[in-house]
C-alpha positions as CSV (number, residue, x, y, z in Angstrom):
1,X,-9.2,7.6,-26.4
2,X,-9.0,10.6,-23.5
3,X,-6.8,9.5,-20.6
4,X,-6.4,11.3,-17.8
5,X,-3.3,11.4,-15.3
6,X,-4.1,12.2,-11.8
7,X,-0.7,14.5,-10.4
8,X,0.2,14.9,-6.9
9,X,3.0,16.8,-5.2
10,X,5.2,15.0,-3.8
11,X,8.9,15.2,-1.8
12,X,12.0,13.8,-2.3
13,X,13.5,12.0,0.4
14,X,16.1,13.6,0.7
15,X,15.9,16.9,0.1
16,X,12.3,17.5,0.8
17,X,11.9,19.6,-1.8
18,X,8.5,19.1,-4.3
19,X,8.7,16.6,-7.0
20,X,6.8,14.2,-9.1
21,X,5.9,10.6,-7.2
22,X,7.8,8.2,-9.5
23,X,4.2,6.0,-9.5
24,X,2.7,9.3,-11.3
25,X,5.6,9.1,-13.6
26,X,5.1,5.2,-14.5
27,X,1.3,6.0,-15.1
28,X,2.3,9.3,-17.3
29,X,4.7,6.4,-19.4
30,X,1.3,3.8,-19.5
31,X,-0.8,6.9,-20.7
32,X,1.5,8.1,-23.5
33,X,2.1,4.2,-24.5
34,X,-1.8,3.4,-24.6
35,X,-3.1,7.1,-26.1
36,X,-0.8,7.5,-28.8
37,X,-3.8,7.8,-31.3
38,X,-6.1,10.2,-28.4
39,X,-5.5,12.7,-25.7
40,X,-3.1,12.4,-22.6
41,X,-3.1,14.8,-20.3
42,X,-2.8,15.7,-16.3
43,X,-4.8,16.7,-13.7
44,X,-3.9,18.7,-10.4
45,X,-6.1,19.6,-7.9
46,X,-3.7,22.0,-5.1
47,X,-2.6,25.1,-4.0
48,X,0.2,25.3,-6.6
49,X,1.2,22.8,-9.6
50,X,5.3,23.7,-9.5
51,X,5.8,20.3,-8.0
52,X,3.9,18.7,-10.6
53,X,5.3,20.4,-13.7
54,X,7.9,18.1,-14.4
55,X,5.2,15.4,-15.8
56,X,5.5,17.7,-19.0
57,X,9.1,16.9,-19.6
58,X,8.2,13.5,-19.0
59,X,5.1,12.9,-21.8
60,X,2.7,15.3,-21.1
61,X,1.4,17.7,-23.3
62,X,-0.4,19.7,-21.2
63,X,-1.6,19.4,-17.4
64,X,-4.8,21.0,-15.5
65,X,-4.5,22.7,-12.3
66,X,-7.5,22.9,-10.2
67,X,-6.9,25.5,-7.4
68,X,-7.9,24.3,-3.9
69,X,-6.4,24.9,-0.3
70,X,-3.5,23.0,1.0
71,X,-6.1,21.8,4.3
72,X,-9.3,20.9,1.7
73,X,-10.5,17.9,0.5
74,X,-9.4,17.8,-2.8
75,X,-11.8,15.2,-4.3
76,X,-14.8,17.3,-4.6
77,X,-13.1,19.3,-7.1
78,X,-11.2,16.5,-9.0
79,X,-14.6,14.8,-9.4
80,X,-16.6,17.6,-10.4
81,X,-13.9,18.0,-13.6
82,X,-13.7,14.7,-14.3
83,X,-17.3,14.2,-14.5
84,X,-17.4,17.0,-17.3
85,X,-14.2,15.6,-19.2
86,X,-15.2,11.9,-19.3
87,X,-11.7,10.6,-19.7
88,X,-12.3,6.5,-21.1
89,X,-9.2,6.0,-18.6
90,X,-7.8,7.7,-15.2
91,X,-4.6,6.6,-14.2
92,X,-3.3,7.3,-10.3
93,X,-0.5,6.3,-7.9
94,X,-1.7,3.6,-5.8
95,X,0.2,6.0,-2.9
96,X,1.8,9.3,-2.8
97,X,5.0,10.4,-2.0
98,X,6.2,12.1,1.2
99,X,3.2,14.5,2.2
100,X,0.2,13.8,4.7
101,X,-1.4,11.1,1.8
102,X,-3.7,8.2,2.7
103,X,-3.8,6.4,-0.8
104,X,-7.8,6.6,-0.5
105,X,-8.1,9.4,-3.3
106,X,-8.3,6.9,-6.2
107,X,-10.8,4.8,-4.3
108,X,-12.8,7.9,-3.3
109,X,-13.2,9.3,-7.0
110,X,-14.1,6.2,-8.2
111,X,-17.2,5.8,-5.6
112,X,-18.2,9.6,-6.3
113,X,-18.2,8.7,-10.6
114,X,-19.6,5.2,-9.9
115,X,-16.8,3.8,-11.9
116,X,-14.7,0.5,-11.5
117,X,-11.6,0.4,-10.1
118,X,-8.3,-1.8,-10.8
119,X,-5.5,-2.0,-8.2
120,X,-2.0,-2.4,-9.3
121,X,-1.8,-2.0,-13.2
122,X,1.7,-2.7,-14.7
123,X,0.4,-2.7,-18.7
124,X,-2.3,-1.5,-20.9
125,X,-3.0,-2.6,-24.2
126,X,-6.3,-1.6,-26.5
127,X,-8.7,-4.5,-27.6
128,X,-9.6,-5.5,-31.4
129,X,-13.4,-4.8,-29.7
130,X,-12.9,-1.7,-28.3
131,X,-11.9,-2.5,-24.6
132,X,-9.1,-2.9,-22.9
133,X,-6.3,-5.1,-21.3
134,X,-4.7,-4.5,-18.0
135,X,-2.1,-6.5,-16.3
136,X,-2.2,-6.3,-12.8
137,X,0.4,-7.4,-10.4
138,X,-0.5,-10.0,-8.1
139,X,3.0,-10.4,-6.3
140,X,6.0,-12.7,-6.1
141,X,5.6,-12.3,-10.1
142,X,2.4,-13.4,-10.9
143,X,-0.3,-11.3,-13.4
144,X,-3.8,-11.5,-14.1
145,X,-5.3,-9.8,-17.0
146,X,-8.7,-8.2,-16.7
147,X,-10.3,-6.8,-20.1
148,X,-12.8,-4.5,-19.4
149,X,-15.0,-2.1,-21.7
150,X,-16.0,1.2,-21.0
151,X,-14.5,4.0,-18.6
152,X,-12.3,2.7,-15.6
153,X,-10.2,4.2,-13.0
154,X,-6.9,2.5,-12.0
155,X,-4.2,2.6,-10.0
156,X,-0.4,1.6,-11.5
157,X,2.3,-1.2,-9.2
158,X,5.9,-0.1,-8.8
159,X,6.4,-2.5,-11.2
160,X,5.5,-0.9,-14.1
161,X,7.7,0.3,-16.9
162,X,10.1,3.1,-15.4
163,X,9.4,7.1,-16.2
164,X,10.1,8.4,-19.6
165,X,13.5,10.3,-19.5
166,X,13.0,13.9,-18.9
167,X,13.2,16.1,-22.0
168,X,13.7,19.9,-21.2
169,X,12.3,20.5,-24.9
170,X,9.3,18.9,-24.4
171,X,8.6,20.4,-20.8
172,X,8.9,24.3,-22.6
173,X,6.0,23.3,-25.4
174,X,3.9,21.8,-22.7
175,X,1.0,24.0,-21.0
176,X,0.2,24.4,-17.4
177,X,-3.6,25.4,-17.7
178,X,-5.5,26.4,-14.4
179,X,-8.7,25.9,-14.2
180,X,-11.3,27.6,-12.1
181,X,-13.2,25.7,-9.3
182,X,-16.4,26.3,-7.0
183,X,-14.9,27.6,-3.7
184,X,-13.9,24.4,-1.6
185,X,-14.7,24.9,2.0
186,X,-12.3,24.3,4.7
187,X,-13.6,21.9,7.4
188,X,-12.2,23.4,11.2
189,X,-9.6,20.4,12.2
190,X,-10.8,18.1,15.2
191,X,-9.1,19.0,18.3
192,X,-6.1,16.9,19.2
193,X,-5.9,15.6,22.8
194,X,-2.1,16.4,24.1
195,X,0.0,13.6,23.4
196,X,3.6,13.0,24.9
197,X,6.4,12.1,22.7
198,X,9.2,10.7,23.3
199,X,12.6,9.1,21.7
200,X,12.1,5.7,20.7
201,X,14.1,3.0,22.6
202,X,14.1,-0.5,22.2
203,X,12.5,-2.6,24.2
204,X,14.3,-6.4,25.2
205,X,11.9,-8.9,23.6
206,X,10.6,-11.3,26.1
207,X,11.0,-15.1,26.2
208,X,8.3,-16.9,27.3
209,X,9.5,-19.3,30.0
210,X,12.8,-17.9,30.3
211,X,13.8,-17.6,34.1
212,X,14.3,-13.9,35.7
213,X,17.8,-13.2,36.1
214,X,19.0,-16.6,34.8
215,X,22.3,-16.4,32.7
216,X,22.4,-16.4,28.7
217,X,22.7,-19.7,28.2
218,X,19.5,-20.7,30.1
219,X,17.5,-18.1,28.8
220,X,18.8,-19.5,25.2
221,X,17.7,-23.2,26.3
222,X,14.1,-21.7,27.4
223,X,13.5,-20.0,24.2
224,X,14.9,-23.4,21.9
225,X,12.5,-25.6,24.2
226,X,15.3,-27.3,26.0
227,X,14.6,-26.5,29.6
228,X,11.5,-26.5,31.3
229,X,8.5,-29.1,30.6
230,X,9.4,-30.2,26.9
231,X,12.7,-31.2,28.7
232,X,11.5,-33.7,31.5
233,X,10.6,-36.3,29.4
234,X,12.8,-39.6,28.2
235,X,13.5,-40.8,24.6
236,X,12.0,-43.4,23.9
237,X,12.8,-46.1,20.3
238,X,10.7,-48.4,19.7
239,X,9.4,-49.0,23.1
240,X,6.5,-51.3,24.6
241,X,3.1,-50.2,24.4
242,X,3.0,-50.5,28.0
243,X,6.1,-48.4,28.5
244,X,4.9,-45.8,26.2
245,X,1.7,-45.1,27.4
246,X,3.1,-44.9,31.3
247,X,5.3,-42.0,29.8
248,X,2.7,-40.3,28.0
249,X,0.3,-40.3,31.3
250,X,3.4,-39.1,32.9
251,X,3.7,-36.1,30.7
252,X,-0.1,-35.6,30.6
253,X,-0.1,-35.1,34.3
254,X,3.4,-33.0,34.7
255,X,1.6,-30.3,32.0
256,X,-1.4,-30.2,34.3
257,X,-3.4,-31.9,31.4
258,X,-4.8,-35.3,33.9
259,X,-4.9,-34.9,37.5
260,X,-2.6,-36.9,39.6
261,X,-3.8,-40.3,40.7
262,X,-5.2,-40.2,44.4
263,X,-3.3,-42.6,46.7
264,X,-5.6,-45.6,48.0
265,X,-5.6,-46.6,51.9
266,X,-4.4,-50.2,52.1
267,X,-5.4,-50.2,56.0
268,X,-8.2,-51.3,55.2
């Protein structure tokens, strides 16, 4: 079985400086788990692969860097290489890490290969016949298991077994191949009206119903419902029919529901 890792470069939060996206990780640890009988490798499509040379010390024997500009549109190139590899599996972050990402990359390749796509993978397994078993995280704990046969691009949940432990041995036998592209062409970027920033503040959340310049503790009875027109009414146990249905017309008319009743002229 070929499997192939897609790599981006990512920050660290702190620091800001390059660094594997712990989902990339999880997916290199899924890989290496699944293809222990195949191939397992990367694939990097970037102006430099520095930030993603640490997946070799993490289970990656070797990792292919596809030159493209930092402003291109790197999913031309990785589907033009993936369509002549024909990996049975493609692994991917279902989001990067700290750079200008929209998540939309794994969702893009697989519309330009035609190939199905499965959100949120936490485990692989082979099949007896061939295929193969992913878990997928539905939240709050719940999986579904989806067997599928034949190639299949997917995306791996936070959930997921955590990274191999880096081994500085195994990052020094790995190889970091480039491998040469068709030119990518740079599209110009739209023009960007002028935009006016400023520091965030807070804004007071508004109560509906609360009177203007009351004091705290009628502002608090407007928002709990105990002033205004849910508190004119009367409590009523177990009253007669009669009774009760005078109070609900009451109501019905002080919420502007019925009209009021006209008076009649008795001088007549």
């Amino acid at each position: 079985m070929r499997i192939a890792v897609l790599l981006s470069a990512g920050r660290h939060p702190v620091s800001g400086a390059p660094v594997l996206p712990r989902l990339e990780a999880q997916a290199i640890r899924l890989a290496v788990g699944l293809g222990a009988a195949g191939e397992v490798f990367g694939l990097h499509a970037g102006p430099d692969a520095a930030a993603v040379a640490d997946g070799l010390g993490q289970g990656l024997t070797r990792i292919e860097h596809l030159p493209v500009p930092a402003e291109a549109d790197s999913v031309p190139a990785l589907a033009a290489r993936l369509a002549v590899l024909q990996p049975d599996l493609i692994l991917a972050g279902r989001r990067g890490q700290g750079g200008p990402e929209t998540g939309l990359i794994p969702y893009a390749l697989a519309e330009a290969l035609d190939l199905p796509l499965i959100p949120d993978v936490v485990g692989l397994a082979p099949e007896a016949t061939g295929g193969l078993s992913l878990d997928q995280s539905l939240g709050r704990g719940a999986r579904r298991r989806v067997v599928i046969a034949g190639p299949v691009l997917a995306t791996v949940h936070p959930d997921a077994p955590a990274p191999l432990a880096y081994a500085y041995g195994r990052a020094r036998r790995g190889a970091l191949e480039p491998v040469a592209v068709a030119p990518v062409a740079v599209a110009d970027p739209a023009p960007i009206d002028a935009v006016e920033e400023r520091p965030y503040r807070r804004r007071p959340k508004l109560v509906k119903g609360a009177p203007a310049g009351g004091s705290a503790a009628e502002r608090l009875k407007a928002a709990t419902g105990e002033s205004g027109a849910s508190s004119g009414g009367r409590l009523l146990v177990a009253p007669d029919p009669d009774e009760a249905a005078r109070e609900i017309l009451a109501y019905l008319r002080q919420v502007g529901v019925l009209a009021a009743p006209r008076a009649t002229d008795d001088s007549r």
